[in-house]
TORFIGU-858405 format. One line per 3 residues: number of its first residue (from 0); their letters; for each residue x, y, z of C-alpha. Coordinates in steps of 0.02 Angstrom, whole numbers, m for minus. Layout:
<recs>
NUM = A = X Y Z | ...
</recs>
This chain:
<recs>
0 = XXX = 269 m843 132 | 91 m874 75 | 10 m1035 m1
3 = XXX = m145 m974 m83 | m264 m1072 m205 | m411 m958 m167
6 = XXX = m485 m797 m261 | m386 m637 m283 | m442 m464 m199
9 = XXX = m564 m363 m259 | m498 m227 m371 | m442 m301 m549
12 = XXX = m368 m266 m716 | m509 m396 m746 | m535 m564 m849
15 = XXX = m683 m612 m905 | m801 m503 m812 | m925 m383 m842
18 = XXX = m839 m228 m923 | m936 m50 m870 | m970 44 m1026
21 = XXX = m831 184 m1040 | m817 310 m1177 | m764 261 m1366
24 = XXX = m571 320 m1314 | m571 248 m1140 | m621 78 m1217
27 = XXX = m504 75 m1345 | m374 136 m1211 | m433 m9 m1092
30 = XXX = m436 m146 m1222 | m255 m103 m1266 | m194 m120 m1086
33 = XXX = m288 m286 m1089 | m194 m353 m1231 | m51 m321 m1114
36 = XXX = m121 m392 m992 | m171 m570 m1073 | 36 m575 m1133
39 = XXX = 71 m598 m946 | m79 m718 m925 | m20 m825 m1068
42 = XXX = 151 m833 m1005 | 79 m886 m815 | m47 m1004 m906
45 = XXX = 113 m1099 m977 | 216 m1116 m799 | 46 m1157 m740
48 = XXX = 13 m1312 m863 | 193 m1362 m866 | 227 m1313 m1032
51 = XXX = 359 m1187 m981 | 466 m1177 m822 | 466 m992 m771
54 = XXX = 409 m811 m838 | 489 m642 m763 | 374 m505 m764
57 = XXX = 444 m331 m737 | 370 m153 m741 | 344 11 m639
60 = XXX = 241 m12 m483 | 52 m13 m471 | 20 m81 m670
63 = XXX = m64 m234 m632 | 82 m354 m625 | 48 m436 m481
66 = XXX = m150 m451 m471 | m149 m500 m643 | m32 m652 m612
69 = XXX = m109 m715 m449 | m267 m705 m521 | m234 m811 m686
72 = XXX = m168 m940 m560 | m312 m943 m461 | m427 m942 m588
75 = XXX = m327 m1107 m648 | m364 m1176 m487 | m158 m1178 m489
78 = XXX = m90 m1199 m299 | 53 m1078 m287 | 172 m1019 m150
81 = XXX = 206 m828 m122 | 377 m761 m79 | 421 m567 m55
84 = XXX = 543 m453 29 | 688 m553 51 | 765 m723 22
87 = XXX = 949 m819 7 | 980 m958 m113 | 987 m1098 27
90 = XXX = 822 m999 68 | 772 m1038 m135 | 828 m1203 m114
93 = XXX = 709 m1251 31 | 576 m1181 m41 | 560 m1265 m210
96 = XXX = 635 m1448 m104 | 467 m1416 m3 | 338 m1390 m134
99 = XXX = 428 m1472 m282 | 271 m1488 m398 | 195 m1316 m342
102 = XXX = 212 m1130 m435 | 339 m1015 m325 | 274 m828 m347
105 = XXX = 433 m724 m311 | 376 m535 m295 | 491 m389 m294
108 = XXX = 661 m509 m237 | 794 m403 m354 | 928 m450 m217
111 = XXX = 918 m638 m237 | 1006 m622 m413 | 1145 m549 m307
114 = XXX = 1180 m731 m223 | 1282 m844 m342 | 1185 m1003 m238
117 = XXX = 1024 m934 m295 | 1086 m889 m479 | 1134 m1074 m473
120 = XXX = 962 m1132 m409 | 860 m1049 m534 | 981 m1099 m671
123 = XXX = 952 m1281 m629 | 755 m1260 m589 | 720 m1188 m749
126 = XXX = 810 m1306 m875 | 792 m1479 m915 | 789 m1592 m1029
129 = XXX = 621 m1671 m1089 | 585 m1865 m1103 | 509 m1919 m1282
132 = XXX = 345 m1986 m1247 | 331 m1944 m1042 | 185 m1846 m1005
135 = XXX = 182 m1711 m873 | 312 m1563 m835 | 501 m1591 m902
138 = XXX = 587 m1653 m743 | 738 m1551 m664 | 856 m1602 m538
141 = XXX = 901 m1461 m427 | 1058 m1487 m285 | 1129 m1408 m155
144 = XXX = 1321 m1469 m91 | 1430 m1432 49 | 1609 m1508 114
147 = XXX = 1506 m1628 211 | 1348 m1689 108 | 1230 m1647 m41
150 = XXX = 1051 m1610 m35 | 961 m1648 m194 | 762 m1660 m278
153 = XXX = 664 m1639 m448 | 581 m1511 m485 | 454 m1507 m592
156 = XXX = 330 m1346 m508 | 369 m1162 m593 | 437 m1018 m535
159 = XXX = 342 m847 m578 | 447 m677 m537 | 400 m500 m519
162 = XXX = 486 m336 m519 | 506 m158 m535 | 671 m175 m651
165 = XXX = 743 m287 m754 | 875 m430 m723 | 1027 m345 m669
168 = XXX = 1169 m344 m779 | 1257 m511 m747 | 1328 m624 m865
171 = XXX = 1284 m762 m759 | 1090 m707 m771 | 1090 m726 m972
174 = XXX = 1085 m919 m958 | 912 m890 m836 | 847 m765 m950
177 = XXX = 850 m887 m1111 | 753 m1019 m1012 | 577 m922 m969
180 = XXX = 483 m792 m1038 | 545 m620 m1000 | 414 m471 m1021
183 = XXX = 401 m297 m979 | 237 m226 m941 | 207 m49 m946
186 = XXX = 42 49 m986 | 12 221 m1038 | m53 365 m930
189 = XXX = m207 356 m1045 | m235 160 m1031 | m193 175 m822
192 = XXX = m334 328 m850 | m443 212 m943 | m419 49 m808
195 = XXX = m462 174 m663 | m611 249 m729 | m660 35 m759
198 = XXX = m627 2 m609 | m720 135 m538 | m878 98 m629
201 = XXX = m911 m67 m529 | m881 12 m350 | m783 m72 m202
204 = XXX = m794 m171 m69 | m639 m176 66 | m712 m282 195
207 = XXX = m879 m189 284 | m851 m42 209 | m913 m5 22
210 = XXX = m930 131 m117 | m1042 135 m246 | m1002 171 m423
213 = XXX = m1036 347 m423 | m916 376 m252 | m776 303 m332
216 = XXX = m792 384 m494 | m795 539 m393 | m620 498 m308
219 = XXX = m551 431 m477 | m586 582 m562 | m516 685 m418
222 = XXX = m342 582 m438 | m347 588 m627 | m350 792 m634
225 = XXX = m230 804 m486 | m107 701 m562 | m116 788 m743
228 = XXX = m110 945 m671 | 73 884 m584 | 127 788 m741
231 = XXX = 132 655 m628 | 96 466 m686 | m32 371 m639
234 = XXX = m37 191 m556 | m187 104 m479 | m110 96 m294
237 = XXX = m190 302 m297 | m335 242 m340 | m355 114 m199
240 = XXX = m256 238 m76 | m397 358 m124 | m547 244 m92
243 = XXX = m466 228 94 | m449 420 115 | m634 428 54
246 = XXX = m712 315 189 | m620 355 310 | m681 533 299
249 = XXX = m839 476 246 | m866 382 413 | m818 563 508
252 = XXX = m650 485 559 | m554 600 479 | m512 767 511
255 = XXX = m465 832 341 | m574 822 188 | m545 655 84
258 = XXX = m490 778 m65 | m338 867 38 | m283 698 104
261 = XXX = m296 614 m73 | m182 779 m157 | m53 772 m28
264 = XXX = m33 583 m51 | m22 639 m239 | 104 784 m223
267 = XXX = 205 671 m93 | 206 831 37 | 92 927 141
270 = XXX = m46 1044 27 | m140 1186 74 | m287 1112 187
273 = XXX = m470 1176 207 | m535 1185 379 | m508 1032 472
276 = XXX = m598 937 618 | m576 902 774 | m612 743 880
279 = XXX = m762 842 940 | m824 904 765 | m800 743 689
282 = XXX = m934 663 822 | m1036 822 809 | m1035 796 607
285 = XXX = m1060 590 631 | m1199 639 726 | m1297 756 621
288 = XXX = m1260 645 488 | m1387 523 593 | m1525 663 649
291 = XXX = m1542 693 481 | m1547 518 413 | m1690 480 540
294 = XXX = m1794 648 485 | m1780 589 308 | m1853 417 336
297 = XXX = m1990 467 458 | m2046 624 307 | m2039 520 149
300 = XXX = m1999 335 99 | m1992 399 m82 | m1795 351 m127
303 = XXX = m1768 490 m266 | m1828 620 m139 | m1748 547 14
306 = XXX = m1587 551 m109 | m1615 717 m161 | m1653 790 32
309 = XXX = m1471 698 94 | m1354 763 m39 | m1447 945 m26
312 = XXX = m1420 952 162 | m1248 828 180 | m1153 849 19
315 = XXX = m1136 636 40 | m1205 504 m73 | m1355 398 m71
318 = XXX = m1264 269 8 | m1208 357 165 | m1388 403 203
321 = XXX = m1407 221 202 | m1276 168 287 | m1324 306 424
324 = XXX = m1506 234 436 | m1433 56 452 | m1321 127 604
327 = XXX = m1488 211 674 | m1575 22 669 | m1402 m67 758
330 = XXX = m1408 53 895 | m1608 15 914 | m1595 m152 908
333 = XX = m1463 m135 1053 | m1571 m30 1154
</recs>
């Protein structure tokens, strides 16, 4: 479980944010996929505000689902309660009794409609009856019986769900499907194409490490000819699997290049590898990387020529050579 009311990650199908300029088809591609993308927003926008009780989002994996919702509720300053993997109705039932007024984010729990107590849960949760003239949420009572006492509270929070596939075919699940919104969000190969290559534009940040714009339009590119030239469809979880592969090979700890690791994560099975590394080589490389950071700095302070001296003698971008030269001033400062 996670109670979050804080700001989502840092790779987005975006909101209202600075859009890279992309090419007249990969905009047009990319605006379409937003349009998609603002249908889900709207639906979390009414759980969030009360106006509606639930939404159920579904769709392959890697689309945007998820980010999108969690960060429409954060940027409604929404506090919300995330649930994944598995849960049982009495599991359901706590949940929504402990946070009554909150939003319950439900991600990827395709079993729960199994349990008749859940069915009965959300069925309950996600109807009621308004009051003329009350303001605020429409009020549900939700309760739980057994042979030797019954548990009961109003609801009057939301419940968001997410998953892969649609409701299962249950007669039982009709009655929950006619009280939210239902949606199924799926994007092209050409709009996921276009949303990578946006992405890609404003570089990433995972913690320390960071690629600039140019780095990760280099790995998107990489994924987006590898994955036409297997027919294979693309999601953004490559892309971000890719970034990974990238630094880590960047920063000499890995022993294959970042383009063999990236197509065998594509392909799903081991690929025909170029020459890889040892422990040894790896340090050897790391630390040639460094000699030749520190011989650039001491010969010119000229960036377009230090830039131009790094990339003819390392094959790495600018911001390696930086990030080696920052390394260089750590270890002097520790010395």
């Amino acid at each position: 479980m996670k109670k979050s009311s804080g700001k989502g990650g840092d790779v987005s199908p975006g909101h209202d944010e600075f859009v890279p300029k992309l090419e007249p088809r990969d905009q047009r591609h990319l605006e379409s996929l937003q349009r998609k993308f603002q249908l889900v927003r709207d639906y979390v926008g009414a759980v969030a505000t009360g106006r509606a009780t639930g939404a159920y989002v579904h769709g392959p994996g890697g689309c945007g689902k998820s980010y999108t919702i969690i960060t429409e509720l954060d940027r409604l300053e929404v506090p919300y309660r995330l649930f994944n993997s598995r849960m049982t109705g009495r599991g359901l039932y706590n949940s929504l009794e402990e946070a009554p007024d909150e939003i319950h984010l439900l991600e990827d729990m395709e079993q729960l409609f199994r349990d008749s107590g859940a069915r009965g849960v959300l069925r309950s949760a996600l109807w009621g009856s308004p009051r003329k003239g009350k303001p605020g949420p429409v009020e549900r009572p939700v309760t739980w019986c057994t042979y030797k006492m019954t548990h009961e509270f109003v609801f009057t929070g939301g419940i968001v769900m997410t998953a892969n596939r649609p409701f299962p075919e249950l007669p039982e699940l009709e009655a929950i499907k006619t009280r939210i919104a239902y949606t199924q969000l799926t994007a092209t190969d050409l709009e996921m194409t276009a949303l990578m290559r946006h992405v890609a534009a404003k570089g990433y940040v995972h913690g320390v490490d960071e690629m600039s714009p140019e780095e990760c339009g280099e790995v998107c590119e990489h994924i987006i000819r590898e994955c036409r030239g297997l027919n294979r469809a693309i999601d953004m979880r490559m892309l971000i699997n890719g970034f990974a592969d990238y630094i880590q090979w960047r920063e000499c700890l890995s022993g294959c290049e970042w383009k063999d690791v990236v197509a065998a994560r594509i392909k799903q099975r081991p690929t025909v590898l170029q020459r890889t590394q040892s422990l040894g080589e790896r340090a050897a490389r790391k630390q040639r990387e460094l000699e030749i950071a520190a011989a650039i700095d001491a010969e010119t302070s000229d960036r377009a020529t230090r830039r131009d001296r790094w990339v003819e003698q390392t094959g790495k971008s600018e911001q390696t050579l930086y990030r080696r030269l920052q390394e260089l001033g750590e270890k002097k400062s520790e010395n």
